[in-house]
Rosetta silent file (secondary structure, phi, psi, omega in degrees, C-alpha in Angstrom):
SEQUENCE: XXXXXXXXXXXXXXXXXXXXXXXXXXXXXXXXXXXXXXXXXXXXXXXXXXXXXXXXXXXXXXXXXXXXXXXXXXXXXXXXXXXXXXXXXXXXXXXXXXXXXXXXXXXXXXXXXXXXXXXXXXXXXXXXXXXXXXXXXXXXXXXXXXXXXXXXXXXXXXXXXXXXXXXXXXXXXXXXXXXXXXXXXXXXXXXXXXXXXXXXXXXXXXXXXXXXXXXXXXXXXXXXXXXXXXXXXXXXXXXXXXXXXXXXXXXXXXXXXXXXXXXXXXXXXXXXXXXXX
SCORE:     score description
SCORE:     0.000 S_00000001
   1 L     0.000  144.272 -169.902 -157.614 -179.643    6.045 S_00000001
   2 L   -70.820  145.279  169.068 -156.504 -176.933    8.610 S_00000001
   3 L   -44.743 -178.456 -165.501 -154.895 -178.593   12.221 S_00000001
   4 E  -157.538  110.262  172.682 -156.936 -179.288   14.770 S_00000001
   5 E   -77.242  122.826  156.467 -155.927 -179.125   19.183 S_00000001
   6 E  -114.372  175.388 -168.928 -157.160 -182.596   20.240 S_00000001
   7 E  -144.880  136.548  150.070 -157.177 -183.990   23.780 S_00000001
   8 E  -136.131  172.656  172.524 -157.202 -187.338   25.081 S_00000001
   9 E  -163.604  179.944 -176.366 -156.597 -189.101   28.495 S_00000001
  10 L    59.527   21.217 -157.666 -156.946 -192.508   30.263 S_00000001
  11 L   -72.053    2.433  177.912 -155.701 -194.672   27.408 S_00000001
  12 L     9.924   46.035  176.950 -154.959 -197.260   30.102 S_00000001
  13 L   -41.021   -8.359  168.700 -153.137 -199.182   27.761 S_00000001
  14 L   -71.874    6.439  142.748 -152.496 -202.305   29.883 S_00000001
  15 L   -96.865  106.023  165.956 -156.169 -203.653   28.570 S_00000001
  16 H     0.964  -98.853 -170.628 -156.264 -205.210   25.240 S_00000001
  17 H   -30.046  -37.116  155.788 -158.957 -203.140   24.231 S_00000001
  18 H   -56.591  -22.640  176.695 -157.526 -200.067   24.891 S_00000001
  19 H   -50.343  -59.258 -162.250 -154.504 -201.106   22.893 S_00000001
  20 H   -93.800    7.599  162.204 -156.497 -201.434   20.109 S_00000001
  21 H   -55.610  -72.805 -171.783 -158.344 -198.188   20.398 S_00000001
  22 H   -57.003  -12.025  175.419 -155.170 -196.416   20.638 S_00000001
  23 L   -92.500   -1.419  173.259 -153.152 -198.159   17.530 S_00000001
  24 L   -80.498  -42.168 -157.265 -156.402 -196.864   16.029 S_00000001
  25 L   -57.182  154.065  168.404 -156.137 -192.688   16.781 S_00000001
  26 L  -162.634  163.669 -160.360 -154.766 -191.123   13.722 S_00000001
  27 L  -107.479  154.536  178.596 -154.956 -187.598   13.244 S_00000001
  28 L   -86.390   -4.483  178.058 -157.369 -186.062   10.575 S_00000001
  29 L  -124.231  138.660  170.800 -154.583 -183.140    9.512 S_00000001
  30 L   -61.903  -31.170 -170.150 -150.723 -183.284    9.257 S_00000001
  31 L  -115.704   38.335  152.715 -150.637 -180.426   11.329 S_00000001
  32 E   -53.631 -165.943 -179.845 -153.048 -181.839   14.338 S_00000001
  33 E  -176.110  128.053 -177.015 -151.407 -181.598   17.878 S_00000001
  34 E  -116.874  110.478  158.341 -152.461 -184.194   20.374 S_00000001
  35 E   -62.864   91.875 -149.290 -152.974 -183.696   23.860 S_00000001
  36 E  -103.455  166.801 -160.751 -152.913 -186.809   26.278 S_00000001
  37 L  -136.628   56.063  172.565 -153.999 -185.044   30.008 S_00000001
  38 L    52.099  163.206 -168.917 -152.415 -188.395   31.407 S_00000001
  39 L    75.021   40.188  172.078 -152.845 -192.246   32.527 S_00000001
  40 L   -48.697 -104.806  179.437 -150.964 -193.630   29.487 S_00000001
  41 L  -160.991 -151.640 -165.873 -150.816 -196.701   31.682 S_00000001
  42 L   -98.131  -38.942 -147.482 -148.025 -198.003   34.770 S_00000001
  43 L   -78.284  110.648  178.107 -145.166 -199.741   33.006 S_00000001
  44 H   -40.237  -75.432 -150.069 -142.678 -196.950   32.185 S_00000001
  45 H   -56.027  -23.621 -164.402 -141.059 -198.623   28.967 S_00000001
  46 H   -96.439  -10.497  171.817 -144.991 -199.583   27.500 S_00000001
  47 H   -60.771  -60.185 -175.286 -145.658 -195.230   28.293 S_00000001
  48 H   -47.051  -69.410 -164.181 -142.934 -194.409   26.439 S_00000001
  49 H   -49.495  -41.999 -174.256 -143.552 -196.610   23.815 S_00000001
  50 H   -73.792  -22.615  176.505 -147.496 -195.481   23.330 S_00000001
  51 H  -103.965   10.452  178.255 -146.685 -191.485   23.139 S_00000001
  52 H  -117.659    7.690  151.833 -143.887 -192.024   20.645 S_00000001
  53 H   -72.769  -39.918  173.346 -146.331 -193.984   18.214 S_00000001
  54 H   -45.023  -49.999 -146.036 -148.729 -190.985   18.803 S_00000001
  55 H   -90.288    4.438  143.769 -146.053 -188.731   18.112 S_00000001
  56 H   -43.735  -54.374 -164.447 -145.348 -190.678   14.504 S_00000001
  57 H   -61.459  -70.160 -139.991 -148.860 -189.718   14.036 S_00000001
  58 L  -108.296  151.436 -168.510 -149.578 -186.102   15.189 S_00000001
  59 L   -82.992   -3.877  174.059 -147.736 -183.235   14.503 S_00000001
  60 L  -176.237  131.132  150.017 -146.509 -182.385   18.436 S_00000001
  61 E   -94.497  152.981  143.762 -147.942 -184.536   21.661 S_00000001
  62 E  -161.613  126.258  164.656 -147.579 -182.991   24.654 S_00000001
  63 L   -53.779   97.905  177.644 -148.076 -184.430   27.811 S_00000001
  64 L  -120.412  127.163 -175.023 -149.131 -184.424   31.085 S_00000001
  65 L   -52.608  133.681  165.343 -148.691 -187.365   33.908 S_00000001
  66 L   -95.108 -170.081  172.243 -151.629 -188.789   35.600 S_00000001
  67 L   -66.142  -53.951  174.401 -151.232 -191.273   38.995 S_00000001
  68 L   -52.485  -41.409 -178.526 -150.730 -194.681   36.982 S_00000001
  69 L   -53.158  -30.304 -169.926 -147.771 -192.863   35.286 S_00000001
  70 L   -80.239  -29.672 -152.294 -146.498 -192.383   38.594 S_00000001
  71 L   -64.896  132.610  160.679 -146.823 -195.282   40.040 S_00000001
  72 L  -103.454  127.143 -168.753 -144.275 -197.729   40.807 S_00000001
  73 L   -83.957  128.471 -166.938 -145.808 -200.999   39.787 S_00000001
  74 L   -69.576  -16.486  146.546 -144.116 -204.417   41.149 S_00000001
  75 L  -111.182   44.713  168.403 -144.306 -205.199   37.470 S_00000001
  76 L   -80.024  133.686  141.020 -142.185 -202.823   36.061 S_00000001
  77 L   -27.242  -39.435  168.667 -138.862 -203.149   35.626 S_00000001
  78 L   -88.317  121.998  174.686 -137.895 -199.553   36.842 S_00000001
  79 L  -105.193   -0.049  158.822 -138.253 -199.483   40.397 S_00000001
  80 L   -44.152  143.253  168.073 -137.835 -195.083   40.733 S_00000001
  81 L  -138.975  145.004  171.208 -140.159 -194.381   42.848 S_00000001
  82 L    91.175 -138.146  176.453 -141.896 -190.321   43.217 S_00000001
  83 L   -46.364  -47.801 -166.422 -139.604 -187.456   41.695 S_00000001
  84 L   -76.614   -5.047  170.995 -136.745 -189.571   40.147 S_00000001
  85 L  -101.346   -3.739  174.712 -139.773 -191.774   38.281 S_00000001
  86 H   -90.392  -47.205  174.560 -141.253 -188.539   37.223 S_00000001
  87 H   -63.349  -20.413  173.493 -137.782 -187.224   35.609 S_00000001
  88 H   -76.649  -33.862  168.919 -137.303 -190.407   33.826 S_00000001
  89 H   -70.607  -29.427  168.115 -140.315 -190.164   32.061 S_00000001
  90 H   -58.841  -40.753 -178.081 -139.599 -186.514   31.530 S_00000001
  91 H   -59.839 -117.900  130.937 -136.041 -187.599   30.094 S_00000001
  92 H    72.797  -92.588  178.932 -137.687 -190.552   28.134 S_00000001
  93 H   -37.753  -40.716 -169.394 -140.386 -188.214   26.915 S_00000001
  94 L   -88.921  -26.338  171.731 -137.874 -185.605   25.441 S_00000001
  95 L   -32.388  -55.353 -165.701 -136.092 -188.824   23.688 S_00000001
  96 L  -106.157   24.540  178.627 -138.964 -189.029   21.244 S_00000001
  97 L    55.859   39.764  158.725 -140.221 -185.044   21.052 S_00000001
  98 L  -124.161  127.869  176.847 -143.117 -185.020   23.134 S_00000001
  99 E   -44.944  136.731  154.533 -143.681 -182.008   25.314 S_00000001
 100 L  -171.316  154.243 -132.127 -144.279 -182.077   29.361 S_00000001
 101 L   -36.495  -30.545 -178.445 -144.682 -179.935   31.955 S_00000001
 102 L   -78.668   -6.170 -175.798 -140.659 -179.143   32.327 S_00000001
 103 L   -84.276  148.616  168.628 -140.455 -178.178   28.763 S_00000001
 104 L   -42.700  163.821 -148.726 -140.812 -174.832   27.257 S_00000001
 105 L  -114.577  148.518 -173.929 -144.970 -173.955   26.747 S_00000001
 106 E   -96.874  106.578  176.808 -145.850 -174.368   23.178 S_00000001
 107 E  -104.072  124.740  175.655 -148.501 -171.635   21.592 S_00000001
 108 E   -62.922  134.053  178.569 -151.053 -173.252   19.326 S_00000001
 109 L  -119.554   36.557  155.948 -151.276 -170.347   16.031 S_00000001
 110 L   -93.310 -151.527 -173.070 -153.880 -172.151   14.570 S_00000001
 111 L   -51.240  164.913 -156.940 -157.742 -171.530   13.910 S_00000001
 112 L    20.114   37.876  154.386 -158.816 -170.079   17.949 S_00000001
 113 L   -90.124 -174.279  -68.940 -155.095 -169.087   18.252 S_00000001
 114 L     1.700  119.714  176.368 -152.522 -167.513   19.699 S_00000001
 115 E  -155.084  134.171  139.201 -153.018 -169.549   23.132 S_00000001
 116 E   -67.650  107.000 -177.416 -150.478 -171.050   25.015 S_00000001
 117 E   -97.522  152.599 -173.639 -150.664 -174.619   26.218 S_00000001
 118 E  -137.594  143.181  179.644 -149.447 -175.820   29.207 S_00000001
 119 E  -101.222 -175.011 -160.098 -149.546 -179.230   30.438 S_00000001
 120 L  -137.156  138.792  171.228 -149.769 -179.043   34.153 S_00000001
 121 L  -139.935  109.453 -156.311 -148.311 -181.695   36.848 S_00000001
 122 L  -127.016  -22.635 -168.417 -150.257 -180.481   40.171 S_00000001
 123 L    69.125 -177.916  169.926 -151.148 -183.806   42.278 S_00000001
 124 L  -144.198  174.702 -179.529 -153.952 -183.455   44.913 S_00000001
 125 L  -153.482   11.579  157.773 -153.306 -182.879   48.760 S_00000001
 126 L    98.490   39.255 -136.739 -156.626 -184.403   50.237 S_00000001
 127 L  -144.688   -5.337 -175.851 -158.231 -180.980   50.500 S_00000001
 128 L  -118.815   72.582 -177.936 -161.420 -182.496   48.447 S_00000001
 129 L   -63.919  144.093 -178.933 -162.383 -184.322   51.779 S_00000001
 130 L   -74.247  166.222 -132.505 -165.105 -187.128   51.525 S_00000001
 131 L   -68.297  151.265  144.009 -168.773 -185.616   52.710 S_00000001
 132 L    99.155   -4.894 -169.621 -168.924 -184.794   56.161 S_00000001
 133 L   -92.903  148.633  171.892 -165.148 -185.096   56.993 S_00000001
 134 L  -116.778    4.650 -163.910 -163.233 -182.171   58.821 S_00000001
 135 L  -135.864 -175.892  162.704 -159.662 -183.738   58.379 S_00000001
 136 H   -85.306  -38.759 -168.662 -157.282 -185.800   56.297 S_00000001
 137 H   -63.475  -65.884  134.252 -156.981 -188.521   58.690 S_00000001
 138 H     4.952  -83.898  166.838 -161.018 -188.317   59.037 S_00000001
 139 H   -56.953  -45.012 -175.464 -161.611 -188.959   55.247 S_00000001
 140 H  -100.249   16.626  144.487 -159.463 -191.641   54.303 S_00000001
 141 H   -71.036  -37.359  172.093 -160.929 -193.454   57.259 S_00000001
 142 H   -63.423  -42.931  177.613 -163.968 -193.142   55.850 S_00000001
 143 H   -80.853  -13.996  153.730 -162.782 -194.373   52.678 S_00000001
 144 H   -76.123  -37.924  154.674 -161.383 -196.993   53.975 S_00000001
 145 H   -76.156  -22.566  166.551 -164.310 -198.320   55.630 S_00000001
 146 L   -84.293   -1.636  175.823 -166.660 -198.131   52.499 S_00000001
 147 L    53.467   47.725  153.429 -163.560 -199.586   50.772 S_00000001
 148 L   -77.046   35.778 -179.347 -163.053 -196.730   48.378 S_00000001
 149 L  -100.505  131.684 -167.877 -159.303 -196.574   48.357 S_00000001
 150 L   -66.787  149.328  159.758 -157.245 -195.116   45.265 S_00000001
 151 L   -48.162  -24.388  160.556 -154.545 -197.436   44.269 S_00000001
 152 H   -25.946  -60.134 -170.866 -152.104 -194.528   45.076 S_00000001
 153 H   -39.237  -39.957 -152.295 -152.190 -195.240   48.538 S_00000001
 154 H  -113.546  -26.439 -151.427 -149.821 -198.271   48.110 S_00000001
 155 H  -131.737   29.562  174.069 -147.964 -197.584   44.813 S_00000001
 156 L  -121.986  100.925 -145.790 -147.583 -193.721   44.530 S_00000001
 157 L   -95.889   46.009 -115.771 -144.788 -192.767   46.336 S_00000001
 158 L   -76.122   24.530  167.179 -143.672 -189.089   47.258 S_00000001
 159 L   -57.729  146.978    5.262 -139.918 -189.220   47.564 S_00000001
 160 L   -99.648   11.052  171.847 -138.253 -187.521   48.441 S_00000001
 161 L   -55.889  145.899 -177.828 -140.937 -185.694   49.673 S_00000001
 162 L   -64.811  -37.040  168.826 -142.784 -186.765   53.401 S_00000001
 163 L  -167.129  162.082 -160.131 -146.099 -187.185   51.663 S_00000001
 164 H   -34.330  -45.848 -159.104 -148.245 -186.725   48.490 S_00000001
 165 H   -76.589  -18.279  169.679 -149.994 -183.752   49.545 S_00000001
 166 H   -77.118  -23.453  169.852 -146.254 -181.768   50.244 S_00000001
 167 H   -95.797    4.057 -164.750 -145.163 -182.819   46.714 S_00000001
 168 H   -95.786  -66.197  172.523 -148.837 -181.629   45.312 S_00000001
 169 H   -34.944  -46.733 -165.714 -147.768 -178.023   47.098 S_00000001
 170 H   -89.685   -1.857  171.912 -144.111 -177.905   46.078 S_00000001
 171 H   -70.650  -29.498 -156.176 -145.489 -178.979   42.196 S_00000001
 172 H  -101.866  -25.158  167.175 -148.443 -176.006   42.463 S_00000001
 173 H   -52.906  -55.591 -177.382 -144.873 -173.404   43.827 S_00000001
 174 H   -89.677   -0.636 -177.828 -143.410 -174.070   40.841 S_00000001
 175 H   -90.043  -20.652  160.303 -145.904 -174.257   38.394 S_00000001
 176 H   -77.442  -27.988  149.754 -147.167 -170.950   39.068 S_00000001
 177 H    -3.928  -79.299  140.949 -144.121 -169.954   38.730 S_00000001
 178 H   -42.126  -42.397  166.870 -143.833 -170.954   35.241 S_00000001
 179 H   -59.057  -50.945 -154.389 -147.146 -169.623   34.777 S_00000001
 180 H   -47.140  -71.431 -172.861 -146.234 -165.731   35.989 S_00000001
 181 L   -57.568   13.294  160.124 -143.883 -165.776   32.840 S_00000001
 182 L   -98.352  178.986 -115.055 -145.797 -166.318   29.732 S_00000001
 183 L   -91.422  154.440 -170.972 -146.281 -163.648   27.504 S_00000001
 184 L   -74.969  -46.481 -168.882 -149.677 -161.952   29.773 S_00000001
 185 L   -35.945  -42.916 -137.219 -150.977 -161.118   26.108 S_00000001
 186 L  -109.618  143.968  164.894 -152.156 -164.888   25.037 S_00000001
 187 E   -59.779 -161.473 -143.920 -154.545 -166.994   26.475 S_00000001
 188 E  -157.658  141.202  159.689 -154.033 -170.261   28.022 S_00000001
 189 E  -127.995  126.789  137.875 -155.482 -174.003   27.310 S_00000001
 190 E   -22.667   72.159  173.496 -154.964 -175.791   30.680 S_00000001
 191 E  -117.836  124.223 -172.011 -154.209 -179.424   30.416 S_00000001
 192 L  -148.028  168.751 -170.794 -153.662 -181.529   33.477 S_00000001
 193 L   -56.147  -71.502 -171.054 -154.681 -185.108   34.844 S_00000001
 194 L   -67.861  114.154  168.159 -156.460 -183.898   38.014 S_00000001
 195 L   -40.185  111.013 -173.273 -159.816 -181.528   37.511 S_00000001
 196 L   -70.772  -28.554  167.948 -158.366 -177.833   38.570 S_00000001
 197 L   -80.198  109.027  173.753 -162.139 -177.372   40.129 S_00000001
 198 H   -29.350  -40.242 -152.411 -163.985 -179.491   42.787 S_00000001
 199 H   -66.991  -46.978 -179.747 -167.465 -179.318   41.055 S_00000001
 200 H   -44.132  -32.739  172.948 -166.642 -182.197   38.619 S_00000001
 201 H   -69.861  -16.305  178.079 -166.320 -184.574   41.159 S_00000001
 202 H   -34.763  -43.861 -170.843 -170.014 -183.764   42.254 S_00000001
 203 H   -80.998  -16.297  176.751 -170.884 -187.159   39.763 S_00000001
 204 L  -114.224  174.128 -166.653 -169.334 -189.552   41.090 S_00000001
 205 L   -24.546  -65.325 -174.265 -170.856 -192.825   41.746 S_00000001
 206 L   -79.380   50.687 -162.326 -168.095 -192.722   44.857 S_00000001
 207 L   -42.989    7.294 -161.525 -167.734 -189.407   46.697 S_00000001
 208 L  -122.949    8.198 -178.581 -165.159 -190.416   49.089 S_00000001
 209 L  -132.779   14.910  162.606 -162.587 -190.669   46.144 S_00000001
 210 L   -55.968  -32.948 -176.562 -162.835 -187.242   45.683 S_00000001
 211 L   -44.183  -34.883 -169.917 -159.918 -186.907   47.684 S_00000001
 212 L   -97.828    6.513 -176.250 -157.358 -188.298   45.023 S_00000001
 213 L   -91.793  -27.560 -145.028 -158.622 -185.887   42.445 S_00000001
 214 L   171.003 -152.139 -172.483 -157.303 -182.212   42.996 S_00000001
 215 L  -167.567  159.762  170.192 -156.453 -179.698   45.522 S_00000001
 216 L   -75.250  -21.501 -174.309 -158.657 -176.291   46.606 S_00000001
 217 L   -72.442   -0.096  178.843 -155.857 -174.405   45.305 S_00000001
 218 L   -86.224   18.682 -161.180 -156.478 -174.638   41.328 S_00000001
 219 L   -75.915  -39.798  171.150 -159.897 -173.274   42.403 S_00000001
 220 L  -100.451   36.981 -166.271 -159.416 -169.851   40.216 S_00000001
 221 H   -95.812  -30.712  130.893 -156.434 -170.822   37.972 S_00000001
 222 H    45.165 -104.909  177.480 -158.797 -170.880   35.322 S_00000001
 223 H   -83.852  -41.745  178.717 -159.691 -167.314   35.507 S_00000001
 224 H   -61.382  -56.813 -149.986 -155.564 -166.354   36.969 S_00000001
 225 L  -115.757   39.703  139.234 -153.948 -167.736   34.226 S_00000001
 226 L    75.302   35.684  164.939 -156.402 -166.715   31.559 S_00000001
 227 E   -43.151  120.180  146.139 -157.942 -170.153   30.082 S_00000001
 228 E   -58.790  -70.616  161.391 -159.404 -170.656   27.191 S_00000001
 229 E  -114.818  152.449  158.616 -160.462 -174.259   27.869 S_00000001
 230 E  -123.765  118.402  158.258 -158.954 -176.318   30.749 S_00000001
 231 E   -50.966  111.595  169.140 -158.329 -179.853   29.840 S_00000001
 232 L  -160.937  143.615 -127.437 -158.706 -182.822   31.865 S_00000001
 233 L  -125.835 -141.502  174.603 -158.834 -186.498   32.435 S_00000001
 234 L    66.034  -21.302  164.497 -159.049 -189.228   35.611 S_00000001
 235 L  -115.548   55.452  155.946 -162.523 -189.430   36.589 S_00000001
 236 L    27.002   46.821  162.094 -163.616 -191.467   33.616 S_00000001
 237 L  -120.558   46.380 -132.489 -166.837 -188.999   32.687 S_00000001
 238 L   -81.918  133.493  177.971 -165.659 -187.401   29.391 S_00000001
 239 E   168.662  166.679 -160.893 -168.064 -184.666   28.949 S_00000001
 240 E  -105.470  168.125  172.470 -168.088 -180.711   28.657 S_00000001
 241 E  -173.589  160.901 -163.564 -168.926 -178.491   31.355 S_00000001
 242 E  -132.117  138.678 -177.960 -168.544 -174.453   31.929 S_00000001
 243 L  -145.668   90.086 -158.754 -167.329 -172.856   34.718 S_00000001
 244 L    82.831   52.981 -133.098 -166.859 -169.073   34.904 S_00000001
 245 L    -8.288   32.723  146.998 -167.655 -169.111   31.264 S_00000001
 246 L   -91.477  152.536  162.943 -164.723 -171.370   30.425 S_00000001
 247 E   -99.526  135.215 -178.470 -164.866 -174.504   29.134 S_00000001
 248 E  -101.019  141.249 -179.299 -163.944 -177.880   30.589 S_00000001
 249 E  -132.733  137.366  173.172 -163.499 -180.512   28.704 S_00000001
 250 E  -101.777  113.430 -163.862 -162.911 -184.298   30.666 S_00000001
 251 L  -104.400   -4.584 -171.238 -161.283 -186.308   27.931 S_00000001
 252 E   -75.300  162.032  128.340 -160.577 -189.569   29.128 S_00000001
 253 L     1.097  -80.177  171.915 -161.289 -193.132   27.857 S_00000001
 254 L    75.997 -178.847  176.839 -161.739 -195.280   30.893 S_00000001
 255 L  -109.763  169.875 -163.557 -161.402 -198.546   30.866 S_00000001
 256 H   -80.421  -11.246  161.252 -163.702 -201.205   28.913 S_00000001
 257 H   -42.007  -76.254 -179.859 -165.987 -201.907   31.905 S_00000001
 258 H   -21.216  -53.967 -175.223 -166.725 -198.644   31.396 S_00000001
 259 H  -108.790   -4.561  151.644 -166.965 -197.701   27.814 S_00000001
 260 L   -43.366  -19.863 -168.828 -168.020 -201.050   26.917 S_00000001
 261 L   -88.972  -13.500  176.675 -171.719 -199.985   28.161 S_00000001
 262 L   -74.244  168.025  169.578 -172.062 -197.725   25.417 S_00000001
 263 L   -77.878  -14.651 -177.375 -173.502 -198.620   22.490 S_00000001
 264 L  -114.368  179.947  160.538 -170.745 -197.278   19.766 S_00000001
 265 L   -79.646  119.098  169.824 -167.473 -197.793   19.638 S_00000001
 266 L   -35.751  125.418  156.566 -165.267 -195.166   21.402 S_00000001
 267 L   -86.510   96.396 -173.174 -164.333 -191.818   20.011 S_00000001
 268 L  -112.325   -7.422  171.371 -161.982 -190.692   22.193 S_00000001
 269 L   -68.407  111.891 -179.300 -160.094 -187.923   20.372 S_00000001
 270 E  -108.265  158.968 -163.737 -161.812 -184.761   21.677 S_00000001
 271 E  -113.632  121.980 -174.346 -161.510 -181.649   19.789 S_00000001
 272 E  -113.624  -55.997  168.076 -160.676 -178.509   21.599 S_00000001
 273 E  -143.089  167.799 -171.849 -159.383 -175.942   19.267 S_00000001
 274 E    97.726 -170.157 -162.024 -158.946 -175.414   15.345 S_00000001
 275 L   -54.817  120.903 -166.079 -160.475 -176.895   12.506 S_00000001
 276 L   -75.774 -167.529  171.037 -163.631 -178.584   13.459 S_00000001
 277 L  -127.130    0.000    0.000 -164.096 -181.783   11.726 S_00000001
C-alpha cells in the first residue's frame, strides 16, 4: 500500500490508558510518516522514550512540542527549565531520528505531494484575551476567579526569557525566518501544538483558557506560507474545519475523561495526506 501523512497529538502518556492506545498505533504502510503536533506527556525521559517506539514503527516522526513537553514537572528528574528544556528534547529527539522544529523541513513526495512540512514551536502571548477583557493582567484575573487556570502558569517557565509571551515572539522571529527560505514553489502542511487561528477556540466549554492557546500573529500564516492543511492539537476537539479554503485538522487524543464518553474505542491516527485507507 502507498504511504500515508498521519497526524496525532495529546497522547498524554502519563494515563494508563493512553499508554495502551499508543503501544497500539502502528502504521498501515512501511513508508507512513507520523506526525505528533505535541503533548507526548511531562517527564522528559518517558517523551523520549514514546517517539522513539513510534519511530520503530513509522517511516519518519516529526515533531512538534506542546506545553506538557515544556513543562518542568517536580517529578521529573531533569530540572531545565524554558529554552535549555526545549534543546534537550531537541538533542534527545535527534538521538533517535525524529524531526523538530530546529531540524531541516522534510518534503512529503508522496500521493498530494511535493509539500513541505514544518513542525512549528510558536507558544501563545495572551493576545486571545478571555471575553470582555482589554488587557493581559485583565484576563488572567478573570481566569483566575472562575478558576480556569492552565497548568503553565506554575510549571512553564520562560528562561531565559522575562515571560512566556516574549519567548512566544522571539519563537514566531525565527520561525518565519525559517519559513522565508523554503523553496516558494511547494506547498506547506503546518503542524504545531497551538491552533495558528483564534476561531477554534470559539468551542470551548471554557473561554477564558483561550488565552494559553495561540497568539493573533499566526492569524494569516496559513495563507503566507502557502498551507495545504495546518495541523494541530491542545484543545482536545479533534475534528476538521476550513478556513480560507484550507484545511484544519485538530488531532489530538485527550485524555480518558474525555474520550472515554465515546462510544468506540479511539482512533486517533488522523490521515492528512497520501494513500487513503
Amino acid at each position: 500500500m502507498p504511504g500515508a501523512l498521519l497526524a496525532v497529538s495529546d497522547l498524554h502518556i502519563s494515563y494508563a490508558e493512553n499508554r495502551r492506545i499508543v503501544d497500539g498505533l502502528r502504521p498501515r504502510s512501511d513508508d507512513d510518516w507520523l506526525l505528533v503536533a505535541g503533548d507526548v506527556g511531562e517527564i522528559l525521559a518517558d517523551i523520549v522514550k514514546t517517539l522513539g517506539a513510534l519511530r520503530e514503527r513509522f517511516a519518519r516522526v516529526i515533531w512538534a512540542p506542546g506545553n506538557h513537553e515544556l513543562w518542568t514537572h517536580p517529578s521529573d528528574p531533569v530540572t531545565l527549565r524554558g529554552e535549555e528544556r526545549y534543546r534537550e528534547l531537541v538533542r534527545r529527539c535527534r538521538d533517535i531520528d525524529v524531526l523538530t522544529p530546529e531540524d531541516d523541513f522534510a518534503v512529503w513526495r508522496g500521493e498530494g505531494g511535493p509539500v513541505t512540512v514544518v513542525p512549528l514551536f510558536l507558544l501563545y502571548d495572551y493576545s486571545w484575551r478571555a471575553p470582555g477583557t482589554h488587557s493581559k493582567a485583565e484576563s488572567l484575573r478573570r481566569a483566575y476567579d472562575t478558576g480556569v487556570v492552565c497548568t503553565d502558569e506554575a510549571l512553564l517557565h520562560p528562561d531565559p526569557h522575562p515571560d512566556r509571551e516574549s519567548w512566544c515572539w522571539s519563537r514566531l522571529a525565527e520561525t518565519e525566518r525559517r519559513l522565508a527560505a523554503i523553496d516558494p514553489a511547494l506547498p506547506t502542511v503546518l503542524v504545531s501544538h497551538w491552533p495558528l487561528r483564534r476561531e477554534p477556540t470559539d468551542v470551548l466549554w471554557y473561554p477564558e483558557f483561550a488565552q494559553w492557546c495561540g497568539t493573533d500573529r499566526t492569524a494569516e500564516w496559513h495563507l503566507r506560507h502557502r498551507a495545504t492543511v495546518a495541523v494541530y492539537g491542545h484543545l482536545h476537539i479533534p475534528r476538521t474545519t476550513t478556513y480560507d479554503g484550507v484545511r484544519f485538522e485538530e488531532v489530538s487524543l485527550g485524555y480518558p475523561r474525555e474520550w472515554g464518553k465515546r462510544n468506540t474505542e479511539p482512533s486517533p491516527l488522523r490521515h492528512i495526506l497520501g494513500a487513503a485507507a
